[in-house]
mmCIF file as gemmi writes it, N, C-alpha and C atoms, coordinates in Angstrom:
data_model
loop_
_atom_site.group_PDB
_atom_site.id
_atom_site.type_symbol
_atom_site.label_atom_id
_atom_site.label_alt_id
_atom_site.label_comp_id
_atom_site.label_asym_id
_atom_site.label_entity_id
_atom_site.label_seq_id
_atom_site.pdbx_PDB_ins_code
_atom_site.Cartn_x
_atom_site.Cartn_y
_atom_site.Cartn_z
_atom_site.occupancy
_atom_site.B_iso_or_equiv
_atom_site.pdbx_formal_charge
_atom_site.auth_seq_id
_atom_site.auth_asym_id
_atom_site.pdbx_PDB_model_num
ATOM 1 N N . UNK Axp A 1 ? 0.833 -1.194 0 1 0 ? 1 A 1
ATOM 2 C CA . UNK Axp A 1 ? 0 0 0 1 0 ? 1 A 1
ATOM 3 C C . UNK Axp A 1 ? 0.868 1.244 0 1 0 ? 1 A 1
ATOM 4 N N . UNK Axp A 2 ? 0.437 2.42 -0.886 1 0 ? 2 A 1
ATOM 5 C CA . UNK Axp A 2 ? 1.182 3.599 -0.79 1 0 ? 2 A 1
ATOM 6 C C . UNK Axp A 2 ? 0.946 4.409 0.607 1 0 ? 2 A 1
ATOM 7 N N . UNK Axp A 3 ? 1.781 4.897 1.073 1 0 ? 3 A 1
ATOM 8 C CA . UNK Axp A 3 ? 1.706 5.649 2.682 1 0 ? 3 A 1
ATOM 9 C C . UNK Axp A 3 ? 1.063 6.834 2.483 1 0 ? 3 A 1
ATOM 10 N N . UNK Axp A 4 ? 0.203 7.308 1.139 1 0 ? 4 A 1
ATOM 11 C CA . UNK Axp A 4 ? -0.794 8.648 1.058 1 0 ? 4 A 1
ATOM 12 C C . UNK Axp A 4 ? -1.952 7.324 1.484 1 0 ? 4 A 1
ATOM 13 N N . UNK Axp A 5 ? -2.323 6.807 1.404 1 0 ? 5 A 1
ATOM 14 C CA . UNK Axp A 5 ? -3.672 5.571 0.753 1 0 ? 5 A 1
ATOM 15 C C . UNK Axp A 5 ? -3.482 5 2.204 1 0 ? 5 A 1
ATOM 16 N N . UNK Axp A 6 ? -2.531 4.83 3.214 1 0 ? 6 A 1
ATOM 17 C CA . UNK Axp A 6 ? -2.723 4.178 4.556 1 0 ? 6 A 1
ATOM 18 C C . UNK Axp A 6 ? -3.332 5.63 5.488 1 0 ? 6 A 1
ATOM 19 N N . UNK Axp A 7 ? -2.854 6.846 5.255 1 0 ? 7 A 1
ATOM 20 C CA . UNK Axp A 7 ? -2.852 8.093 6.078 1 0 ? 7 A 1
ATOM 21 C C . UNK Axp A 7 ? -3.924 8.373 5.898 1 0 ? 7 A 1
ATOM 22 N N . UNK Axp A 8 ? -4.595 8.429 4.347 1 0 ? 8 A 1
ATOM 23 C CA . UNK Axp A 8 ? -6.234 8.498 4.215 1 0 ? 8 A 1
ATOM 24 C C . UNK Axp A 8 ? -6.844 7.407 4.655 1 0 ? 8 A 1
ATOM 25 N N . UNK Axp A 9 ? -6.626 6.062 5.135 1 0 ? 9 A 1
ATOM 26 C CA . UNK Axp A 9 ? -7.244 5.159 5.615 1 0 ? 9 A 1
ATOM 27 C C . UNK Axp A 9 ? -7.657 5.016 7.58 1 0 ? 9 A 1
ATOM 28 N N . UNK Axp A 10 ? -6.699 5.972 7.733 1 0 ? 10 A 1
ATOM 29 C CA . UNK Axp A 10 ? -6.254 5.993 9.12 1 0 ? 10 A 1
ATOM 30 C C . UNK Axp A 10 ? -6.94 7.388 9.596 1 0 ? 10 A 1
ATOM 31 N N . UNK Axp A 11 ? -6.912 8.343 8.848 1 0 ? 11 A 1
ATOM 32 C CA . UNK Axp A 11 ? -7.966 9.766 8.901 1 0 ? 11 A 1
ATOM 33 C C . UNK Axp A 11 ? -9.064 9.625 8.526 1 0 ? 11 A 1
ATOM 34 N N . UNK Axp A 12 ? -9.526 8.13 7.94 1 0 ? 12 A 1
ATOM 35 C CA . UNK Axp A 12 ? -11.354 8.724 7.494 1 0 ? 12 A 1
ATOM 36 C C . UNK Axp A 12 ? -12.409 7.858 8.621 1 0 ? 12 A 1
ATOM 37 N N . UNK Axp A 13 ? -13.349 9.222 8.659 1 0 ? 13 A 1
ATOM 38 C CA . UNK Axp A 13 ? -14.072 8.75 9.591 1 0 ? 13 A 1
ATOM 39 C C . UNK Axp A 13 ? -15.838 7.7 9.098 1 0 ? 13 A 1
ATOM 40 N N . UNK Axp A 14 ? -16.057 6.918 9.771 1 0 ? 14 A 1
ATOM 41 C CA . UNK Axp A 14 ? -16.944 6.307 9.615 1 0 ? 14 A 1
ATOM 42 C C . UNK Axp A 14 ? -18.176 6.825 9.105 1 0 ? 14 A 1
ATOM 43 N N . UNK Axp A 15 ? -18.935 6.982 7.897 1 0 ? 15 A 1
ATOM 44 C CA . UNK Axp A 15 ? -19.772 8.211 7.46 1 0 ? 15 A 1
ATOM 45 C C . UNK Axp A 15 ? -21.527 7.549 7.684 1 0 ? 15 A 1
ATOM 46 N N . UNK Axp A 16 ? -21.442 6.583 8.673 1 0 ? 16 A 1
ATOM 47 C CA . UNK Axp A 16 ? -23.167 6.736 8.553 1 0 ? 16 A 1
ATOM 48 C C . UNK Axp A 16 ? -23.092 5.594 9.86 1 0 ? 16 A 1
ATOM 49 N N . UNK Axp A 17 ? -24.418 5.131 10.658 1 0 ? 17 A 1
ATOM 50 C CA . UNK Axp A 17 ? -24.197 4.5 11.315 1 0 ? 17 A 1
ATOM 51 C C . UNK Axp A 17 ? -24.43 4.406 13.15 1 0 ? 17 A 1
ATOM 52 N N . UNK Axp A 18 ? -24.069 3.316 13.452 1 0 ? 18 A 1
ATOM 53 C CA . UNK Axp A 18 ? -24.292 3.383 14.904 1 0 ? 18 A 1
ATOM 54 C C . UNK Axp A 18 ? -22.783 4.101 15.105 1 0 ? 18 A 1
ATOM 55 N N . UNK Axp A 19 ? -21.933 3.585 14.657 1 0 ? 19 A 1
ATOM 56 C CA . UNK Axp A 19 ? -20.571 4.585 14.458 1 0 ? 19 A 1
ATOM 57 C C . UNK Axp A 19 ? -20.073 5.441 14.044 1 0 ? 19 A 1
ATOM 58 N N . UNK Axp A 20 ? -21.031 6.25 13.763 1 0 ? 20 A 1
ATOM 59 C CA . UNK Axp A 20 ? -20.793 7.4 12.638 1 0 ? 20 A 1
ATOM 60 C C . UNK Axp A 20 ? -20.111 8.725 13.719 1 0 ? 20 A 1
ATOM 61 N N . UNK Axp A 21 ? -19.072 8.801 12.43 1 0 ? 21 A 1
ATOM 62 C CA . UNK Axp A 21 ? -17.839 9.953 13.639 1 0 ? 21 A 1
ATOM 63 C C . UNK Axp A 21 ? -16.487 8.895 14.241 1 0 ? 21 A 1
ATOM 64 N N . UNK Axp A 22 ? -16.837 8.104 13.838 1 0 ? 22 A 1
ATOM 65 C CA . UNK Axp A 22 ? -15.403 7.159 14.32 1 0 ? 22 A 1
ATOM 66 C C . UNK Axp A 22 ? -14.542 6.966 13.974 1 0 ? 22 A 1
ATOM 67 N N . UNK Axp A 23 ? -13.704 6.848 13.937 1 0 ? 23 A 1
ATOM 68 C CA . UNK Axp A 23 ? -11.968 6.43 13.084 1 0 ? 23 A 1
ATOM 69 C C . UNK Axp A 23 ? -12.443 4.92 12.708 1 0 ? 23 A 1
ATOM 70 N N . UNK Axp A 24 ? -12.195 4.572 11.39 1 0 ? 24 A 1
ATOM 71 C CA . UNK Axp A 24 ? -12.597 3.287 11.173 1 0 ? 24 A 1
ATOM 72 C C . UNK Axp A 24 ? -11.808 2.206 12.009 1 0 ? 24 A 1
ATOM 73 N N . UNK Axp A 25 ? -9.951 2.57 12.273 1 0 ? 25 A 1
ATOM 74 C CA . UNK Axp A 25 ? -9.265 1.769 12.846 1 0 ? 25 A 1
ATOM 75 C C . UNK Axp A 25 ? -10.066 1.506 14.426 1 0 ? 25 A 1
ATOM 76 N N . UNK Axp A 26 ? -10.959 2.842 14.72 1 0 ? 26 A 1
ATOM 77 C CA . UNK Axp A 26 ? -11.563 2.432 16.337 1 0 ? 26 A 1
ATOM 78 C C . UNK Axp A 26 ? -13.04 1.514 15.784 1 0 ? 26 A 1
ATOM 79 N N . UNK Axp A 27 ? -13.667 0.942 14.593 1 0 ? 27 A 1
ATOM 80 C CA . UNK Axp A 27 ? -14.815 0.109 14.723 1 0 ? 27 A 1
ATOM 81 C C . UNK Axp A 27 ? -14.049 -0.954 15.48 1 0 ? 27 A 1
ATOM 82 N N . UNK Axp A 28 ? -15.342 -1.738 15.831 1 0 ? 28 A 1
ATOM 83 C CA . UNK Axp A 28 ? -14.865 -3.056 16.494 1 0 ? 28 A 1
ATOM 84 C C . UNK Axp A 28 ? -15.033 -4.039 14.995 1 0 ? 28 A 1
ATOM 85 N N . UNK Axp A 29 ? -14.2 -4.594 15.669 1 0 ? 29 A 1
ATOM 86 C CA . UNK Axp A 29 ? -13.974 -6.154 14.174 1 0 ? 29 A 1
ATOM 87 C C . UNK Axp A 29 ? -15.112 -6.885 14.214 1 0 ? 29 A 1
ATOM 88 N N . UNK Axp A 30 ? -16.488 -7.106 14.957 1 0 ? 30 A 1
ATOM 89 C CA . UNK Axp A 30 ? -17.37 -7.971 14.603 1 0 ? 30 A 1
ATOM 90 C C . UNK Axp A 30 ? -18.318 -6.928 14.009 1 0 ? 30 A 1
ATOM 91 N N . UNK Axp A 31 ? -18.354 -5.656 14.265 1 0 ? 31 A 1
ATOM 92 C CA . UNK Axp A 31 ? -19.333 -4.738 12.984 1 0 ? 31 A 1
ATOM 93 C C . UNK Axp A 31 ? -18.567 -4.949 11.693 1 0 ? 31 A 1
ATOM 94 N N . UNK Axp A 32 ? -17.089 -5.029 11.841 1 0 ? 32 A 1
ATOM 95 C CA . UNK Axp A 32 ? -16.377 -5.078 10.323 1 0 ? 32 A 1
ATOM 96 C C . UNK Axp A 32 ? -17.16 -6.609 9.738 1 0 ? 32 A 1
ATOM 97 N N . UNK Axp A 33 ? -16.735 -7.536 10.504 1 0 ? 33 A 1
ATOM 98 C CA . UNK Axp A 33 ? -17.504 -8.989 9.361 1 0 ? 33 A 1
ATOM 99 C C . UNK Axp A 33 ? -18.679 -8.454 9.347 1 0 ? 33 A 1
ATOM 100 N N . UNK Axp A 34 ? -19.222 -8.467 9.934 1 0 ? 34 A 1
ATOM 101 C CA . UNK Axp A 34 ? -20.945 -8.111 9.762 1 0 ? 34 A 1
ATOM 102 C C . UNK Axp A 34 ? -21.198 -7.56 8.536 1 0 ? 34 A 1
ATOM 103 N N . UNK Axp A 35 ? -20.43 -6.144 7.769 1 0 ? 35 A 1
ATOM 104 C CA . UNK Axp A 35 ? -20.093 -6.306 6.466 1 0 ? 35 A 1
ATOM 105 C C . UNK Axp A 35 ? -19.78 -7.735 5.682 1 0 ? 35 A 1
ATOM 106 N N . UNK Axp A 36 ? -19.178 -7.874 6.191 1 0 ? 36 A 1
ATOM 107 C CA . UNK Axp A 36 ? -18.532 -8.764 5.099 1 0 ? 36 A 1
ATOM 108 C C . UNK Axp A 36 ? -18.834 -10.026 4.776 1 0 ? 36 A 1
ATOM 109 N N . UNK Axp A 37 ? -19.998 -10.378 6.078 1 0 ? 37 A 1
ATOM 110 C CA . UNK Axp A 37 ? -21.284 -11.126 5.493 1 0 ? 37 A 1
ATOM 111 C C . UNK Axp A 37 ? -22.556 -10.838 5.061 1 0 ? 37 A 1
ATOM 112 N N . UNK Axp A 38 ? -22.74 -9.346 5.114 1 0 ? 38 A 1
ATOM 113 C CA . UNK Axp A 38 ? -24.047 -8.465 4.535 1 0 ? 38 A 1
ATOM 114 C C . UNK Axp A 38 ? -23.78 -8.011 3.309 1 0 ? 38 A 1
ATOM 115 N N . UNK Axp A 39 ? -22.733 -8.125 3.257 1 0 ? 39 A 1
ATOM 116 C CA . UNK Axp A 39 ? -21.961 -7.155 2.031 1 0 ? 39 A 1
ATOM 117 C C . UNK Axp A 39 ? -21.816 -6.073 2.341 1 0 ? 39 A 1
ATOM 118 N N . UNK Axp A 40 ? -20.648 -5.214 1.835 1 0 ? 40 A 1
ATOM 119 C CA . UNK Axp A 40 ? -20.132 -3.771 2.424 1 0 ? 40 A 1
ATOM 120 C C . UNK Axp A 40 ? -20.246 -2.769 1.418 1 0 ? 40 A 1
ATOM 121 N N . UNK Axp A 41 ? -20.561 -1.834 1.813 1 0 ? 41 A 1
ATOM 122 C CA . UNK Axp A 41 ? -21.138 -0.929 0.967 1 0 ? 41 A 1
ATOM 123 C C . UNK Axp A 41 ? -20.554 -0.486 -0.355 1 0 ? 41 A 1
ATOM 124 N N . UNK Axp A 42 ? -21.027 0.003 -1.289 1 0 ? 42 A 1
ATOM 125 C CA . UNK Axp A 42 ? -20.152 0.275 -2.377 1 0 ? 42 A 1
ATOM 126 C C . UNK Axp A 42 ? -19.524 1.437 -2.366 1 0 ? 42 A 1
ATOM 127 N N . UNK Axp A 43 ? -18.394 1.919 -3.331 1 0 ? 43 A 1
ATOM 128 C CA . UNK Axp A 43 ? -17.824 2.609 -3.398 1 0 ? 43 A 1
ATOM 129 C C . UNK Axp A 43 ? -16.236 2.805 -2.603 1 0 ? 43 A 1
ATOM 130 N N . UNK Axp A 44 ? -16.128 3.859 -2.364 1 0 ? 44 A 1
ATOM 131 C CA . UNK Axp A 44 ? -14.844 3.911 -1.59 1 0 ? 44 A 1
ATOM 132 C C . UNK Axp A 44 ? -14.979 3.251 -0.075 1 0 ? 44 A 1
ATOM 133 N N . UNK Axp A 45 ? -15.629 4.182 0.739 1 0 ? 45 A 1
ATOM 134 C CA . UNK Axp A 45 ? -16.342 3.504 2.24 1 0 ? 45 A 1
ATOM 135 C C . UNK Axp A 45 ? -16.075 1.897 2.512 1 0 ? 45 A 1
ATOM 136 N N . UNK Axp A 46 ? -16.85 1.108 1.275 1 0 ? 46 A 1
ATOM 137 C CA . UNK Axp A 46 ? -17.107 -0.066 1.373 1 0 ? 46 A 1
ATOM 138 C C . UNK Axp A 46 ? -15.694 -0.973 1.297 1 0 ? 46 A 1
ATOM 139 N N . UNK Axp A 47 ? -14.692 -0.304 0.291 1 0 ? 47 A 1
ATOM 140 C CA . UNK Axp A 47 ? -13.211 -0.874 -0.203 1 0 ? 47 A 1
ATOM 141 C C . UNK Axp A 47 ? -12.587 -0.583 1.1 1 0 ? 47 A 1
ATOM 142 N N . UNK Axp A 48 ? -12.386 0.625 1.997 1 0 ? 48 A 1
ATOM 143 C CA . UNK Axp A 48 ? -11.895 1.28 2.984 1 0 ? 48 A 1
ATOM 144 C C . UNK Axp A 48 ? -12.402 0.372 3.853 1 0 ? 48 A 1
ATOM 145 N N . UNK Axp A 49 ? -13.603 -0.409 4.448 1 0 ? 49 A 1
ATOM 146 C CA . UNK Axp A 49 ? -14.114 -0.874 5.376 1 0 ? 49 A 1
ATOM 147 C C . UNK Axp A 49 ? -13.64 -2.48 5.519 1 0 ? 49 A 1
ATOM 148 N N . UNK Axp A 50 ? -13.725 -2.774 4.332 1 0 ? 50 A 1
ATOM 149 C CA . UNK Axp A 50 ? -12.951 -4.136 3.644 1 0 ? 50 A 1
ATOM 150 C C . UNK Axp A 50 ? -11.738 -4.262 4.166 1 0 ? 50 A 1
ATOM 151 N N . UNK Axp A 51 ? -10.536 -3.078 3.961 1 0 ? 51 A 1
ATOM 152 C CA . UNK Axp A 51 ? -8.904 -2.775 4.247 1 0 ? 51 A 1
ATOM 153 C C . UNK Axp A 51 ? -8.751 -3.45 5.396 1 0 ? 51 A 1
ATOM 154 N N . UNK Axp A 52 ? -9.944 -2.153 6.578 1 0 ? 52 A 1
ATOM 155 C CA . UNK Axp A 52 ? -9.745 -2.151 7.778 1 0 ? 52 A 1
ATOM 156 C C . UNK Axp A 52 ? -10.046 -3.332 8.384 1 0 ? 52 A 1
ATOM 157 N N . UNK Axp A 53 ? -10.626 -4.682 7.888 1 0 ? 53 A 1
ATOM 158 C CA . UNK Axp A 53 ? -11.132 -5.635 8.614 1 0 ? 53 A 1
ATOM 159 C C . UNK Axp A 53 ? -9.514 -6.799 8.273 1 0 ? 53 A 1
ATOM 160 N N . UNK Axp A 54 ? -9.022 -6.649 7.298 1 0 ? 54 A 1
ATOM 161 C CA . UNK Axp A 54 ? -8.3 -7.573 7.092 1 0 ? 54 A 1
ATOM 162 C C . UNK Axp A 54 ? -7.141 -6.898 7.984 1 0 ? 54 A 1
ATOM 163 N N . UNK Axp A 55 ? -6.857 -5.937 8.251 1 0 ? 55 A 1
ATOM 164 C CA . UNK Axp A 55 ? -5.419 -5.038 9.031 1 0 ? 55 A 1
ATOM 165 C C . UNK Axp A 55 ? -6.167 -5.615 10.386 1 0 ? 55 A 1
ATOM 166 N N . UNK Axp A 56 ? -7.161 -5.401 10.937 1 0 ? 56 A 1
ATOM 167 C CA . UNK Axp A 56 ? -7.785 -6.273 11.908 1 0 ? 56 A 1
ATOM 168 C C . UNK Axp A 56 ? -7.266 -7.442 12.704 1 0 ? 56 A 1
ATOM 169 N N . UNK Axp A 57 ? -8.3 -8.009 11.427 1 0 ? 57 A 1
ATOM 170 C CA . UNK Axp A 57 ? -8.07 -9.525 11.071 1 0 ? 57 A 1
ATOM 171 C C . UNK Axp A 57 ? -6.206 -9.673 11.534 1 0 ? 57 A 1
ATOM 172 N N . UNK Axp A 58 ? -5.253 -9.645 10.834 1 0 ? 58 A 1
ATOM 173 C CA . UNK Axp A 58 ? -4.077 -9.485 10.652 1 0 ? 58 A 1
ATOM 174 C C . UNK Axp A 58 ? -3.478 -8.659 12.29 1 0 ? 58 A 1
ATOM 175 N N . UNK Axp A 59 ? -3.353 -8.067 13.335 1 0 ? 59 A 1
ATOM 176 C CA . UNK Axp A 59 ? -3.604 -7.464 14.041 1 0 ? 59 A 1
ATOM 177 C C . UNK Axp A 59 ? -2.547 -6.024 13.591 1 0 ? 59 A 1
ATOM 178 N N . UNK Axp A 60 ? -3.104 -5.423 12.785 1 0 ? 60 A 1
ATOM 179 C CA . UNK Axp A 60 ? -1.816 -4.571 12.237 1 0 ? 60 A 1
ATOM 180 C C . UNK Axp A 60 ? -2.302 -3.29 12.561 1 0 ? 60 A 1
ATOM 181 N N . UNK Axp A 61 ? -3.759 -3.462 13.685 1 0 ? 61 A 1
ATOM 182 C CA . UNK Axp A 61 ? -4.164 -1.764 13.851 1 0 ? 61 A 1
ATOM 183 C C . UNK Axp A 61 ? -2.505 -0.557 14.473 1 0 ? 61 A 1
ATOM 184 N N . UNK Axp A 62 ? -1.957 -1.279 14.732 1 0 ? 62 A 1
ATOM 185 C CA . UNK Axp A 62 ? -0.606 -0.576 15.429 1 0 ? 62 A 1
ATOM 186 C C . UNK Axp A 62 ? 0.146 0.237 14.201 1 0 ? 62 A 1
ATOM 187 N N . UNK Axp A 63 ? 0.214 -0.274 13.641 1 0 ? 63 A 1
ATOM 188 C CA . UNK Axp A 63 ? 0.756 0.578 11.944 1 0 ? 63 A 1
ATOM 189 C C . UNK Axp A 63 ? -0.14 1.669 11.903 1 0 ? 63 A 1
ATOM 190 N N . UNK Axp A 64 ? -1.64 1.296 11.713 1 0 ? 64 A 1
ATOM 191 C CA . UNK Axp A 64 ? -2.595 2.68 11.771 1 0 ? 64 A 1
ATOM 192 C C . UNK Axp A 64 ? -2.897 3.909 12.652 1 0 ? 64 A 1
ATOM 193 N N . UNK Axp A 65 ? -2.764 3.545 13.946 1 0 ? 65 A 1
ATOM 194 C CA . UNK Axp A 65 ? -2.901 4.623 14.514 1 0 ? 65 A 1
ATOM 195 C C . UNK Axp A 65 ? -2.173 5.354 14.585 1 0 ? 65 A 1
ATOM 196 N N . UNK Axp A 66 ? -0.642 5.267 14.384 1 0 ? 66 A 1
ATOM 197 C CA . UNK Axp A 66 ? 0.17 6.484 14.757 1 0 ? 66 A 1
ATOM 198 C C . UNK Axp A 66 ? -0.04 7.765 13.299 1 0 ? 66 A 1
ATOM 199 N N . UNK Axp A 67 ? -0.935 7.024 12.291 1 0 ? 67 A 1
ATOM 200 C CA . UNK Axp A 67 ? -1.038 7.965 11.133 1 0 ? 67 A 1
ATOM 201 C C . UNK Axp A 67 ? -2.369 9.026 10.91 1 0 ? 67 A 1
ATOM 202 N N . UNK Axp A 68 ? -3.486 8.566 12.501 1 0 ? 68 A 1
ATOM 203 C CA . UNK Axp A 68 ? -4.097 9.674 12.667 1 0 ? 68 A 1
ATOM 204 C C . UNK Axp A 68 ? -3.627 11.18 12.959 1 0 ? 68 A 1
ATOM 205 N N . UNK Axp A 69 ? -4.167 12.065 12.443 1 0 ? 69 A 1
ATOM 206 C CA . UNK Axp A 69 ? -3.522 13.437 12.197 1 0 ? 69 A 1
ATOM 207 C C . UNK Axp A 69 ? -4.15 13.723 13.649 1 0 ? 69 A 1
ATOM 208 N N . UNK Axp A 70 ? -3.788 14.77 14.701 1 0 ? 70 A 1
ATOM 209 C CA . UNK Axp A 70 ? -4.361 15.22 15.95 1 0 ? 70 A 1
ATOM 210 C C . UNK Axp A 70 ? -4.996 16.397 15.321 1 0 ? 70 A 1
């Protein structure tokens, strides 16, 4: 992954939802499958929501957070 494409992954916030306003790296991983057995939304959101479950999955949230902007 390019390090513009992890920094926008790590700054975007959750846009609808019981989580809406969240850092995606802060959803919890069983709303992430829950996508991913409902299917996840289309567009960018949905590809972005996808990322975040496998970095998850993988336990690699530690790479992500230090690339939230304060």
């Amino acid at each position: 992954m390019q390090k513009e494409h992890l920094i926008k992954l790590a700054n975007t916030k959750m846009p609808f939802g019981k989580y809406q306003g969240h850092f995606l790296v802060d959803l919890p991983e069983p709303y992430l499958v829950w996508f991913r057995q409902n299917g996840f939304p289309k567009g960018t959101i949905g590809s972005m929501l996808e990322e975040m479950l496998e970095i998850k999955i993988n336990g690699l949230e530690h790479l992500i957070r230090p690339l939230i902007r304060k």
